[in-house]
DRENNU-443293 format. One line per 4 residues: number of its first residue (from 1); for each residue z, x, y of C-alpha. Coordinates in Angstrom, 3 decimals. Each point is the difference from the previous one (the first is absolute). Layout:
NUM> Z/X/Y; ... $
//
This chain:
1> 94.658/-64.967/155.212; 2.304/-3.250/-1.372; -1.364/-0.820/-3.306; -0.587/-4.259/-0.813 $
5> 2.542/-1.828/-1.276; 0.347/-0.414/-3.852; -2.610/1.185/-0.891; -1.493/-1.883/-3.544 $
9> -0.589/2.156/-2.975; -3.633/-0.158/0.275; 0.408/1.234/3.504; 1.676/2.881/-1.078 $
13> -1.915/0.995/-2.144; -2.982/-0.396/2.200; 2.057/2.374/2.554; 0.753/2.403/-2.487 $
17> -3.791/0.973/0.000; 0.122/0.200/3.011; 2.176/2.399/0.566; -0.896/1.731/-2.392 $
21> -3.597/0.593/1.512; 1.647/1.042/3.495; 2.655/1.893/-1.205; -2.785/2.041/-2.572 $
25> -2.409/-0.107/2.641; -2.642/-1.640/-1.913; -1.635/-1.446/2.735; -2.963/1.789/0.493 $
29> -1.677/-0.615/3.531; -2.541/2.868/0.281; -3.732/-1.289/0.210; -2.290/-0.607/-3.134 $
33> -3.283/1.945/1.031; -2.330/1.273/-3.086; 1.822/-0.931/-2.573; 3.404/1.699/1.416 $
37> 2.979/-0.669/1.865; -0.433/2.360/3.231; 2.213/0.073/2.907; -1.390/-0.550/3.500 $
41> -1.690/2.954/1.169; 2.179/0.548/3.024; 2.540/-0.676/-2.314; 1.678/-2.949/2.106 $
45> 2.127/-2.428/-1.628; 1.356/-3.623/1.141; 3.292/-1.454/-1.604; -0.659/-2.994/-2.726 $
49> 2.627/-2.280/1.066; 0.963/-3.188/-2.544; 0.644/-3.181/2.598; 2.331/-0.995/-3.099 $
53> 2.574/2.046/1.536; -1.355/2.530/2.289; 0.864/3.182/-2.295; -2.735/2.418/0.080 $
57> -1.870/0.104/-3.484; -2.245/3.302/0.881; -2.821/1.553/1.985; -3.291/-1.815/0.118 $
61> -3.219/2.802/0.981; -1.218/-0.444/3.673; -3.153/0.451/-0.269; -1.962/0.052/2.511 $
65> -4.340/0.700/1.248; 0.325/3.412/-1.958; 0.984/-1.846/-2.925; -2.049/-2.873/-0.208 $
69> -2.823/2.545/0.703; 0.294/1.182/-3.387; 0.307/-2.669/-1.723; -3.002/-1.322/1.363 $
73> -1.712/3.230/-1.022; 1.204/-0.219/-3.350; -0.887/-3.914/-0.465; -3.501/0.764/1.457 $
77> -0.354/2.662/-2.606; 0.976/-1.552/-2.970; -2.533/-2.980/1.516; -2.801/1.972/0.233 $
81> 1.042/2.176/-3.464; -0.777/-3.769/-1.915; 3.378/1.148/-1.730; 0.707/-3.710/0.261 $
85> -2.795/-2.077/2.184; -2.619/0.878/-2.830; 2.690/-0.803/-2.982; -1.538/-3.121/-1.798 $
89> 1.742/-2.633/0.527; 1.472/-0.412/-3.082; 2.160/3.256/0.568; 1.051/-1.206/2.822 $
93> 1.253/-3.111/-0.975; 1.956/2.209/-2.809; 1.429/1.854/2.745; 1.370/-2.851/1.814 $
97> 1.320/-1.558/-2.924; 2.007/2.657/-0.986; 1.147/0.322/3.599; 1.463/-3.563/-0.235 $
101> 1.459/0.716/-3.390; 1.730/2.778/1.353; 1.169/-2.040/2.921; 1.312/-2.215/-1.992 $
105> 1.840/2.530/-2.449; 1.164/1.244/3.374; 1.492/-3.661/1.685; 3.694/1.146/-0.017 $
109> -0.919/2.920/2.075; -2.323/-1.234/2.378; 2.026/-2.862/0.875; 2.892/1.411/0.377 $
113> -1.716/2.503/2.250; -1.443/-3.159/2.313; 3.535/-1.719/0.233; 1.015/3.187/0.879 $
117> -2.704/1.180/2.637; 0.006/-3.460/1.844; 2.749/-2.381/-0.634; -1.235/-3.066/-2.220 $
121> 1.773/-0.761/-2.932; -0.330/1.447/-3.697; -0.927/-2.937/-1.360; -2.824/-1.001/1.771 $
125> -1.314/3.915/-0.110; 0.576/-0.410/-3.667; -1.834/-3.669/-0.353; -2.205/-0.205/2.650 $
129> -1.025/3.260/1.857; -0.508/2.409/-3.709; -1.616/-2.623/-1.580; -2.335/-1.102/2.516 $
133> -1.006/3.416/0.741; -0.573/0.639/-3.693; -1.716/-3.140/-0.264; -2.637/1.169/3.167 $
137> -0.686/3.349/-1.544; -1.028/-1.462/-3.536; -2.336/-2.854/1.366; -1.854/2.246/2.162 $
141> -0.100/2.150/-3.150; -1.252/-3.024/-1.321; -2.724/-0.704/2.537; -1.463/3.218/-0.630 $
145> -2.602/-0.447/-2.770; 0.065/-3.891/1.135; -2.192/-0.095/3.520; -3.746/0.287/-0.444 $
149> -2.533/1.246/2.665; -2.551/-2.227/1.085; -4.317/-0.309/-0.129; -1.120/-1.913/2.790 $
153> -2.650/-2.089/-0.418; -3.010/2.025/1.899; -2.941/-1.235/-2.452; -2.173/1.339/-2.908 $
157> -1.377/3.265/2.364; 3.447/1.798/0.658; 3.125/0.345/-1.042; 3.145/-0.463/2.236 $
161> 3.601/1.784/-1.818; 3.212/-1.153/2.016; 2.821/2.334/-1.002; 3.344/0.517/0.987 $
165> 1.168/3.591/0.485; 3.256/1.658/0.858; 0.213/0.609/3.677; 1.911/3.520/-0.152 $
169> 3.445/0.673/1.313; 2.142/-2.624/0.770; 2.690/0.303/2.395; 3.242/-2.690/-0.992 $
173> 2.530/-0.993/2.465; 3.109/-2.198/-1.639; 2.466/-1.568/1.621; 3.886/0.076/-0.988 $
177> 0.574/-3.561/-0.967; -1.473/0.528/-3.621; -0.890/3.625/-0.241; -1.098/-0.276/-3.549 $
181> -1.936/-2.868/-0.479; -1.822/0.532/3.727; -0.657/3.451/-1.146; -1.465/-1.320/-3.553 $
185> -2.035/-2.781/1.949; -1.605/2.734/1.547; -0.249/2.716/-2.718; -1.258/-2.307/-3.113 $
189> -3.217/-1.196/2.124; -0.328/3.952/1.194; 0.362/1.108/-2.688; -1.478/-2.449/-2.084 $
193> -3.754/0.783/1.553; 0.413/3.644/-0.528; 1.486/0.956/3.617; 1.823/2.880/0.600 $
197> 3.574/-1.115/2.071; 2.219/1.397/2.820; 3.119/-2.350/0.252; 2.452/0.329/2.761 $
201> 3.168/-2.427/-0.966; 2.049/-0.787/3.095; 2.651/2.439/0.678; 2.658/-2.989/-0.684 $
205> -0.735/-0.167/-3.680; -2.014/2.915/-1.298; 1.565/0.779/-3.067; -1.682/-2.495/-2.912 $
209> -3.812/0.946/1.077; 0.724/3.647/-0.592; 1.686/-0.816/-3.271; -3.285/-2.079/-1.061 $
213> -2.474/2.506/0.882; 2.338/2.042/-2.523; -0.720/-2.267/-2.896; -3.741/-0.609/1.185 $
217> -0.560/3.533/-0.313; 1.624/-0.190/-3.477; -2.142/-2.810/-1.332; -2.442/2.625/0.852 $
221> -1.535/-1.028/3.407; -1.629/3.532/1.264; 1.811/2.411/1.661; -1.032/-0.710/4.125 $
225> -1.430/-3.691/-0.592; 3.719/-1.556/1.421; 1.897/1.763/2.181; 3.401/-0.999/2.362 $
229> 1.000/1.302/3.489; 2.888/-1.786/0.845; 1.126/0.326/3.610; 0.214/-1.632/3.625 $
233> -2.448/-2.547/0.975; -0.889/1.806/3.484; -0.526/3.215/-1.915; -1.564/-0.381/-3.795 $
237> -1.229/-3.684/0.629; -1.721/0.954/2.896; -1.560/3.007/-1.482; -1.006/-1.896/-3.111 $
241> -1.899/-2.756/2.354; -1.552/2.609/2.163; -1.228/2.604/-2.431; -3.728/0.464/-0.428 $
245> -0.397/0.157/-3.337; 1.598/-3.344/-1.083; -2.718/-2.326/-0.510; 2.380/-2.915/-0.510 $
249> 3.515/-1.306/1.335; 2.090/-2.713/-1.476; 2.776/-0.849/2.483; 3.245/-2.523/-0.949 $
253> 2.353/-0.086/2.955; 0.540/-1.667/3.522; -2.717/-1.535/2.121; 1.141/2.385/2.771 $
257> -0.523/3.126/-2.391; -3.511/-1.793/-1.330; -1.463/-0.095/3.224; 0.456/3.596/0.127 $
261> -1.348/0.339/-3.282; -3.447/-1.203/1.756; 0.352/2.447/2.569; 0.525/2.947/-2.015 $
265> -3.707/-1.336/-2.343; -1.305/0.071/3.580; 0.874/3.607/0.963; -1.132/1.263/-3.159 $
269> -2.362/-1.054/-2.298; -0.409/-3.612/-0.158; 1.669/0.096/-3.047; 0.435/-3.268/-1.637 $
273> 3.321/-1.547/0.942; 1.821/-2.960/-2.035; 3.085/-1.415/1.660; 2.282/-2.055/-1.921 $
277> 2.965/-1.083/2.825; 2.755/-2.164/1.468; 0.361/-3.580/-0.400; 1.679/-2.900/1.261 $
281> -0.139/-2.369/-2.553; 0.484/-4.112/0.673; 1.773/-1.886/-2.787; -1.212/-3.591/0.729 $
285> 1.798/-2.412/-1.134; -1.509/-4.015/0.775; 2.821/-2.740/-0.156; -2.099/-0.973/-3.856 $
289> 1.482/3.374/-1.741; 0.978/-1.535/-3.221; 2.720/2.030/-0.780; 2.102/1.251/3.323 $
293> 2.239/1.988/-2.169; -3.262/1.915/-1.571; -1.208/0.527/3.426; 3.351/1.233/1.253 $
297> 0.505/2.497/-2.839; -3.169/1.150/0.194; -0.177/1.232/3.584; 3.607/1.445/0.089 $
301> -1.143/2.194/-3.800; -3.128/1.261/1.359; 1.353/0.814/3.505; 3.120/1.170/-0.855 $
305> -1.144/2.220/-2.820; -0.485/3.953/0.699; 2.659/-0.706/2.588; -3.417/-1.580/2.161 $
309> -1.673/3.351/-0.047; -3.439/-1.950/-1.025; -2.970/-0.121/2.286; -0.885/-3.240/-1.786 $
313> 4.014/-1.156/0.026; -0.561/-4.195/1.087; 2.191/0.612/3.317; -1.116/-3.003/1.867 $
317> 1.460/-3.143/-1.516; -2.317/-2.500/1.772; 1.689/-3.629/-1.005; -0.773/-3.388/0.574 $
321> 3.227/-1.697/2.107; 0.370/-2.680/-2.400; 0.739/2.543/-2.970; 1.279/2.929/2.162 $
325> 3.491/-0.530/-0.047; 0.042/-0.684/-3.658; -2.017/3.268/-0.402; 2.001/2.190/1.882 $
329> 3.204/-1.279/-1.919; -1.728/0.995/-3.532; -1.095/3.606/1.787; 4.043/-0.016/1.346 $
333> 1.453/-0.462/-3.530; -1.713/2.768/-1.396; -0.045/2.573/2.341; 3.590/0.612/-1.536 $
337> -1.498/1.154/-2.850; -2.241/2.944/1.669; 2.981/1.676/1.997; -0.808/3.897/-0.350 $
341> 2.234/2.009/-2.762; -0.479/3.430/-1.904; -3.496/0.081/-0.928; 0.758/2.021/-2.734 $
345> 1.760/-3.097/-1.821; -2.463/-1.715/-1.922; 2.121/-3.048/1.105; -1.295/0.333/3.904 $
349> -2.870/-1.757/1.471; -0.316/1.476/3.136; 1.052/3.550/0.900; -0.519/2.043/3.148 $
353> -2.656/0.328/3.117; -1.805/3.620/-0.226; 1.670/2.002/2.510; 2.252/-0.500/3.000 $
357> -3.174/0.164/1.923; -1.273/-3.507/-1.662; 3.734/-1.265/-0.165; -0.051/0.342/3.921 $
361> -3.288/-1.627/0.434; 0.788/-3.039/-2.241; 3.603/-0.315/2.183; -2.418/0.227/2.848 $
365> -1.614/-2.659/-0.593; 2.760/-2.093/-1.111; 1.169/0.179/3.304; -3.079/-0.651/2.125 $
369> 0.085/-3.064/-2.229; 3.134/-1.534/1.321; -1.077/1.320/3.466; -2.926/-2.225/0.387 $
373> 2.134/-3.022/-1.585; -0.705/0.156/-3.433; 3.315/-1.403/-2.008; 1.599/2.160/-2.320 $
377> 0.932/-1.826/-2.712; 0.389/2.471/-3.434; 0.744/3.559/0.332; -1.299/2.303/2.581 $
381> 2.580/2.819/-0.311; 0.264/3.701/-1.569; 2.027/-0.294/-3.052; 1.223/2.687/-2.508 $
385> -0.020/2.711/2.947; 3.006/1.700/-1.981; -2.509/1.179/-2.397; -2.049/2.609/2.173 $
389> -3.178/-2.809/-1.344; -1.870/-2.024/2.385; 0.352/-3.755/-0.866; -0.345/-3.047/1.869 $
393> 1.016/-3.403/-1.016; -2.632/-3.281/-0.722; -1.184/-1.117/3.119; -0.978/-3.429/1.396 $
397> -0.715/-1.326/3.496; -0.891/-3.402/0.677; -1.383/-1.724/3.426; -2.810/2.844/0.131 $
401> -3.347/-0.608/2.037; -2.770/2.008/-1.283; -0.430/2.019/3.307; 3.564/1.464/-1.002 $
405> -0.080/3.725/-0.412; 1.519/-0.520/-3.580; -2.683/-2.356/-0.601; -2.748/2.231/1.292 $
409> 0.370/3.224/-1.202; 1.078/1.389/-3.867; 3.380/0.890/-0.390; 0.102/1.469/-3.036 $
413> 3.307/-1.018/-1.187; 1.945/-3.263/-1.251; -0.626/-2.323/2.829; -1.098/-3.392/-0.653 $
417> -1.774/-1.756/3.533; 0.191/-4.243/-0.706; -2.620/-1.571/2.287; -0.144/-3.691/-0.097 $
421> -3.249/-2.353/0.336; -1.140/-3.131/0.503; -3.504/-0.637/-1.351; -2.252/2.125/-2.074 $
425> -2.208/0.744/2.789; 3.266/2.325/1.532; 0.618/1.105/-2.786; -3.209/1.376/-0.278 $
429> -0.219/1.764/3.154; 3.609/1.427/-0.747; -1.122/1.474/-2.868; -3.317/1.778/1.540 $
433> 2.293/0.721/2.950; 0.687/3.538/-0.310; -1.999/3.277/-0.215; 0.382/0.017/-3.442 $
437> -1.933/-1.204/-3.244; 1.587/0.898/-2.716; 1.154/-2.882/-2.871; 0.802/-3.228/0.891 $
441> 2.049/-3.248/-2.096; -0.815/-3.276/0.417; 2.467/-2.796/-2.038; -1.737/-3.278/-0.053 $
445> -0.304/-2.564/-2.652; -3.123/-1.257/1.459; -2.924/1.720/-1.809; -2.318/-0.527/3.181 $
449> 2.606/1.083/2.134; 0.343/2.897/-2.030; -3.302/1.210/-0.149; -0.337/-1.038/3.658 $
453> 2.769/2.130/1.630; -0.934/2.700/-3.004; -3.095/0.462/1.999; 0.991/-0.268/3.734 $
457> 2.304/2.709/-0.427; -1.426/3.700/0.670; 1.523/1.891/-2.983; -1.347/2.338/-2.573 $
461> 2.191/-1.879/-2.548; 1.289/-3.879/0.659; 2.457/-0.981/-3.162; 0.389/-3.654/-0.240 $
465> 3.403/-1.434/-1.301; 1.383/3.699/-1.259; -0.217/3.547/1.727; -0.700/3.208/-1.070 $
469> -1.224/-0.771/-3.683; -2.255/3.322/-0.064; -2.402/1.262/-3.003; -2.271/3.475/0.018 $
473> -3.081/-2.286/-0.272; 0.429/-1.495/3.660; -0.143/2.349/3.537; 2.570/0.455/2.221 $
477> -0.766/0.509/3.612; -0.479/-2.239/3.157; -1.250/-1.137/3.361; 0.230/1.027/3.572 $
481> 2.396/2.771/0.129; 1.265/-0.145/-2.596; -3.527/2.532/-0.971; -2.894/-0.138/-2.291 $
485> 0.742/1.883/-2.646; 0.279/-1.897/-3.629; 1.986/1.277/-2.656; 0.434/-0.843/-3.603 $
489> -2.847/-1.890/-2.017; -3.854/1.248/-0.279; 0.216/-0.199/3.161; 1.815/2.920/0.724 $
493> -2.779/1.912/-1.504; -2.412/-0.324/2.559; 2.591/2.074/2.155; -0.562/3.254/-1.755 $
497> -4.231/-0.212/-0.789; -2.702/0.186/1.508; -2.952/-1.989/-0.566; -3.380/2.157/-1.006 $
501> -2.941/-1.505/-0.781; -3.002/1.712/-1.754; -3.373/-1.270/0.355; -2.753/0.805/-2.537 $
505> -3.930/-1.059/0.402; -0.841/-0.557/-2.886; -4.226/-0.018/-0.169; -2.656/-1.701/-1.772 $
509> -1.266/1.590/-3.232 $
//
């Protein structure tokens, strides 16, 4: 392994720790089942490889059906025990809220651990990906004593009680792009309406939701009430969405893998299924922007941040021809600035891909792009190979139709598609032209025309003249296939109940 190049003092100090944790062997990857770390019960192990530089930080638990098994047994227990689903819900609000406190007394550590397990750089796991985590955990906790059940309305002889009630065990599926804060989208609702939860993280980045089940369990969430089977897709996943006994599956991943998702409810027992999954989202940008350079710096920050590896990344830039080339110069200038480094500098902005596996698909597609006469015109190369990490450099092709594979399908990584228009009725049909339906960003400074387009386009979330602005209070989810789960908000509280309602006659004296 060739280490980076000057390395800044903050970097190295950043890399000290994390040696430190290798070389002590600090990283624990056993699974969190009952309020223990437990090896798999075959004891099978898979290697925890950082994509910063391909060393091998430790061994993550394989678990597989025999594992998830019991921890289904144990969160079904602890369910039906009330040792948490009967707690008022003022202790459980406590709970949480010391969870988050801990989480936050805890930020060095867990983000270090996230750069570590999947590439992105310590600054944003430090200011975006603790934080928001912490902030999910301690608005559901929050929420708790906040939502009211209903009375309906049945008249003066009965009475009609609407009430929400926790629907059991949860099963959690979470994707590696954000393992924390998908894995805290999940668990605050869960938890928050007195589920019991089995997690399985994705075997790319499984480190961080062991280490908060840790401190959940030390805020004093029962023993049993969240457990963590790490392992491979094929093998836990697919034991977790299959098992009998899990009354309810929350799924963040691919469309391809969501699909199964519905299969596996199908097999078993129609448990509930929530899919939260790809995207292709359309930057539109009409030829009365405003502000080009906003526009410009906008798409090339939200795409090219996590190095692309954002199902709701803007990856279509869908321009009007009378602005385009002025566009794509703004997006040109800056992609300088988003060239992949050592994530572990707080200085870097965008760090490595997740494994060679994703490094190869993102190359892939890089070159299908200039096959079907797309035009290069930033980046499209593996840089940095010298380190062992898996980085590829800003990406931009111009000249792209929107049947083009690139355009068509998510990618995953720093590739920027620039589709040009000609009236707003193309653009609209660009937009809703893929299987997708995730977000959406329409830059107009006509206020019909914004509200117009807002509305044509077939998107859980359509920002107008910014993208990704993002609060707790709104949901996140989409269209299409992109799946119909919501997270985040109220909303996402509906996932994990079920509605009751009691009816009482109530008789003349």
């Amino acid at each position: 392994m060739t280490a980076f190049s000057s390395p800044s003092a903050q970097a190295r100090i950043w890399r000290d720790r994390a040696d430190a944790l290798v070389a002590e062997q600090r990283l624990d990857g056993r699974a969190w089942i009952d309020g223990q770390r437990v090896a798999a019960q075959g004891g099978a192990t898979f290697d925890c490889v950082s994509p910063i530089d391909g060393r091998v930080l430790g061994q993550i638990a394989r678990g597989q059906a025999a594992d998830v098994d019991a921890a289904v047994q144990v969160a079904r227990r602890t369910f039906e025990a009330g040792v948490w689903s009967r707690q008022a819900p003022v202790a459980r609000k406590k709970v949480l809220q010391r969870w988050a406190e801990l989480m936050v007394q805890h930020k060095d550590e867990l983000a270090l651990l996230e750069t570590l397990d999947m590439g992105k750089p310590i600054q944003y796991s430090l200011s975006v990906d603790v934080p928001l985590a912490v902030r999910c955990i301690a608005w559901y906790a929050e929420a708790i004593d906040k939502v009211y059940d209903e009375v309906a309305p049945t008249g003066p002889d009965a009475l009609a009680m609407i009430q929400r009630e926790a629907v059991g065990v949860v099963g959690a599926i979470v994707p590696w792009n954000y393992p924390m804060l998908m894995a805290a989208w999940k668990l605050g609702p869960a938890l928050a309406t007195g589920n019991s939860v089995v997690i399985k993280p994705s075997e790319k980045s499984s480190l961080t939701a062991m280490r908060m089940a840790e401190l959940a369990h030390k805020a004093g969430l029962p023993a049993g009430v969240l457990n963590v089977v790490p392992g491979y897709g094929h093998e836990a996943g697919e034991a977790l969405a299959l098992h009998m006994d899990v009354d309810a599956l929350g799924f963040t991943g691919s469309t391809r893998v969501g699909r199964k998702m519905l299969t596996y409810a199908a097999e078993s027992n129609l448990k509930r299924v929530f899919n939260e999954l790809g995207g292709k989202s359309a930057f539109v940008v009409f030829d009365d922007v405003g502000s080009v350079q906003r526009a410009a710096k906008a798409v090339a920050g939200s795409l090219f941040f996590n190095q692309g590896e954002s199902c709701n990344a803007p990856s279509r830039l869908v321009v009007h021809e009378a602005v385009a080339d002025a566009v794509l110069e703004e997006v040109l200038a800056m992609a300088p600035h988003h060239q992949p480094a050592d994530p572990l500098d707080p200085s870097t902005v965008m760090g490595a891909l997740v494994d060679a596996g994703q490094l190869r698909t993102v190359l892939g597609y890089i070159d299908q792009g200039k096959a079907q006469g797309a035009r290069c015109v930033a980046g499209g190369e593996q840089v940095l190979a010298e380190t062992g990490g898996y980085y590829v450099q800003p990406t931009v092709f111009d000249g792209v139709r929107n049947d083009m594979t690139i355009a068509q399908e998510e990618i995953f990584g720093p590739v920027l598609s620039v589709i040009r228009f000609q009236d707003e009725a193309e653009a609209i049909q660009i937009a809703n032209g893929t299987p997708y339906g995730l977000q959406a960003s329409v830059w107009s400074q006509g206020l019909d025309r914004a509200h117009r387009v807002a509305r044509a386009i077939r998107a859980g979330t359509v920002h107008v003249n910014q993208y990704d602005e993002d609060d707790m209070t709104v949901p996140f989810g989409g269209f299409k296939q992109s799946g119909n789960g919501r997270d985040k908000s109220l909303h996402a509280l509906d996932k994990y109940t079920e509605l009751k309602t009691t009816w009482i006659r109530i008789n003349p004296a």
